[in-house]
C-alpha positions as MATLAB code, in Angstrom:
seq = 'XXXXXXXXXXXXXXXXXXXXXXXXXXXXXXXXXXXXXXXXXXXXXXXXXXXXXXXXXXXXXXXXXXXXXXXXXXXXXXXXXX';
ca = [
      -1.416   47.223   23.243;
       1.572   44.985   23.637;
      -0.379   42.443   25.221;
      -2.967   42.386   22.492;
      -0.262   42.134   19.942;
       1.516   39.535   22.441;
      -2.049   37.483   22.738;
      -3.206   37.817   18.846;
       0.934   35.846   18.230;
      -0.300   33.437   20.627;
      -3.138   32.826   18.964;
      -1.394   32.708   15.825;
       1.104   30.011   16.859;
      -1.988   28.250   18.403;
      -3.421   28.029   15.131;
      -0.109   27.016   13.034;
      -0.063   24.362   15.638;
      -3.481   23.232   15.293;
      -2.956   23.299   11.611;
       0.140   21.030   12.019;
      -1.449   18.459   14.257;
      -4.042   17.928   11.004;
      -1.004   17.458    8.924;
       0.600   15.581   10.959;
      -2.178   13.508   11.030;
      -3.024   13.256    7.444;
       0.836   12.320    6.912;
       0.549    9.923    9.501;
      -2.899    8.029    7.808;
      -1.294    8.397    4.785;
       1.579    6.920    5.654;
      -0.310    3.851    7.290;
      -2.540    2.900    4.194;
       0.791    3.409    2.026;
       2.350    0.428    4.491;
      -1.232   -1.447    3.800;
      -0.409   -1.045    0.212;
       2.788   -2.592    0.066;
       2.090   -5.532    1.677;
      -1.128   -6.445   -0.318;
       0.530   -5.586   -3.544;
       3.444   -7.962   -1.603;
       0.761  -10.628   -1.271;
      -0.987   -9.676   -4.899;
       2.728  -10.495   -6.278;
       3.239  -14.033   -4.113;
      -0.259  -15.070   -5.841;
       0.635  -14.134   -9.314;
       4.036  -16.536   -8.712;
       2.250  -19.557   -7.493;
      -0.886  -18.734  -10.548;
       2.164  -18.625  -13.438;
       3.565  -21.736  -11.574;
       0.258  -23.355  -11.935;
      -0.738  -21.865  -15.879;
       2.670  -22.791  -17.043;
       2.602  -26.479  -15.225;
      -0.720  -26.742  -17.016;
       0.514  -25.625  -20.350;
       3.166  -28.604  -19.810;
       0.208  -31.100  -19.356;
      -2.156  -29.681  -21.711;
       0.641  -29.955  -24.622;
       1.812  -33.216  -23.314;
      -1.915  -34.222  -23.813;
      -2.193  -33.018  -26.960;
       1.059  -35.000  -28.292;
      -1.014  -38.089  -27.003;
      -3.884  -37.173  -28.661;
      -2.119  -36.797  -31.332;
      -0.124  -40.578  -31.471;
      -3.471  -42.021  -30.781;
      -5.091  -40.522  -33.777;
      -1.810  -41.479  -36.171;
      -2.202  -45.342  -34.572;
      -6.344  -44.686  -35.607;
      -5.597  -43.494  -39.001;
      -2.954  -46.871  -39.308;
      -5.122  -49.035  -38.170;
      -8.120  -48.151  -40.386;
      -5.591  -48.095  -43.603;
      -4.982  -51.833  -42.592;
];
């Protein structure tokens, strides 16, 4: 009877151990996409920089543009009141 008891623990412990393993596992997946996550958000945030760079750069131009636009059509309007 002792061994039965004795053999039933063993089989027990096999099974906690089994069942840790999985977890182990799981923690150790989850842990690898979490590192996949941080660098592409890491990346995601680079390419956001560089796109504001760019919008705001072209914001610059476009209203720099506009002020010409602008000038030429106040020249226009003196020239045709001539």
């Amino acid at each position: 009877q002792e061994r039965d008891a004795a053999r039933k623990k063993v089989k027990d412990i096999g099974l906690q151990l089994s069942e840790l393993h999985a977890a182990f596992d799981d923690y150790k997946n989850k842990y690898t996409l979490q590192q996949k996550l941080v660098v592409d958000l890491e990346v995601a945030e680079s390419k956001l920089a560089e796109i504001v760079q760019e919008r705001d750069a072209l914001l610059i131009m476009v209203k720099g543009l506009e002020d010409k636009v602008r000038a030429l059509e106040d020249k226009l309007k003196e020239t045709e009141g001539r």
